[in-house]
C-alpha positions in Angstrom: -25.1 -40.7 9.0 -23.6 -43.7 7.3 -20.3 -44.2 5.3 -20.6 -43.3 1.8 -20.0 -46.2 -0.5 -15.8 -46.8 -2.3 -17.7 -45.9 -5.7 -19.0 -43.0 -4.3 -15.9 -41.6 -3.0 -13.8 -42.6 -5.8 -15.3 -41.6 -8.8 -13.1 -39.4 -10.3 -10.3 -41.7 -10.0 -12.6 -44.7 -11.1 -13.2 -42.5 -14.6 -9.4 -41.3 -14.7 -7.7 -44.6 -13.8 -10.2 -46.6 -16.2 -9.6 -44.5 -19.2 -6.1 -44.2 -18.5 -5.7 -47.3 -18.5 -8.2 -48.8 -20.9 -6.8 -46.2 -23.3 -3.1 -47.5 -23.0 -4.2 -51.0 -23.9 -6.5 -49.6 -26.4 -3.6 -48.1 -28.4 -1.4 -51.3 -28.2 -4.2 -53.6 -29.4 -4.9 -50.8 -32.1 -0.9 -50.9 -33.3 -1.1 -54.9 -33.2 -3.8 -54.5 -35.2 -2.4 -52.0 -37.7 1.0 -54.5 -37.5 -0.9 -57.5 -38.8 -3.2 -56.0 -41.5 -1.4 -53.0 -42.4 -3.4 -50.2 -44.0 -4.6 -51.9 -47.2 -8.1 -52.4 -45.5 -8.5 -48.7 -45.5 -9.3 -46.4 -47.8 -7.8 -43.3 -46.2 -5.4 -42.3 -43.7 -7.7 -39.9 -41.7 -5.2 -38.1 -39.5 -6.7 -34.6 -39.6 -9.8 -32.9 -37.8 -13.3 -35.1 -37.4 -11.5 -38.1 -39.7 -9.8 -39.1 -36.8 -13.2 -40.3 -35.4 -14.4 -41.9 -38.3 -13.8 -46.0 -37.6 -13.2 -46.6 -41.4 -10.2 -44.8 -41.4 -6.7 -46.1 -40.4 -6.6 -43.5 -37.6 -10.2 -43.6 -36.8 -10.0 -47.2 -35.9 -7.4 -46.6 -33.5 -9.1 -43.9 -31.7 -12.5 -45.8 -31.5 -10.6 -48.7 -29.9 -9.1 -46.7 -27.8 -12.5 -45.2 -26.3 -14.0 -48.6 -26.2 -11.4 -49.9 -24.7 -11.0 -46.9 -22.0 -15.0 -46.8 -21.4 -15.0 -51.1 -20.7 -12.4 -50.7 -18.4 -13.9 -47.8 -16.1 -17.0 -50.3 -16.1 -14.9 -53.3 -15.3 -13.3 -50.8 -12.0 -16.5 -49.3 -11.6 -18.2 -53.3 -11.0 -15.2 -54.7 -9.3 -15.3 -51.7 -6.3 -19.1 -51.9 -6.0 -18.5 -55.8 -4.9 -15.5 -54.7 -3.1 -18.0 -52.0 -1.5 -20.2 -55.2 -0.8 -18.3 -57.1 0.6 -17.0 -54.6 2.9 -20.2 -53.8 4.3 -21.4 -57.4 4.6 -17.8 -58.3 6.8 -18.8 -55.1 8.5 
């Protein structure tokens, strides 16, 4: 039986680490954002229950940016180990 593959045995931690991390930066480029245009662009706050999803709203944009940012960077992590993986197997 062969080795199992780095994404293999690392997914989990590629889907934690990613949004984790994508998240973080998500949030500060959501509050740079929010810095430089303020909340005139938006019509409502949308801090409470399913508003907070809703990318119109001054909260919801933060939250989708967040996600977007979080699921881009679990594919970035997920592509950058599968060449790792690769390249691994091809020096092996």
């Amino acid at each position: 039986m062969g080795k199992r593959s780095i994404t293999s045995r690392s997914t989990w931690a590629i889907i934690v680490a990613g949004m984790l991390t994508g998240m973080g930066n998500g949030s500060v480029f959501g509050a740079a954002v929010m810095c430089f245009v303020g909340r005139g662009p938006f019509e409502d706050w949308g801090g409470q229950g399913s508003l907070s999803y809703i990318p119109t709203t001054f909260n919801g944009f933060m939250s989708w940016s967040m996600l977007v940012f979080g699921f881009a960077f679990v594919a970035m992590l997920f592509a950058s180990l599968s060449r790792h993986d690769a390249l691994e197997q091809q020096a092996g």
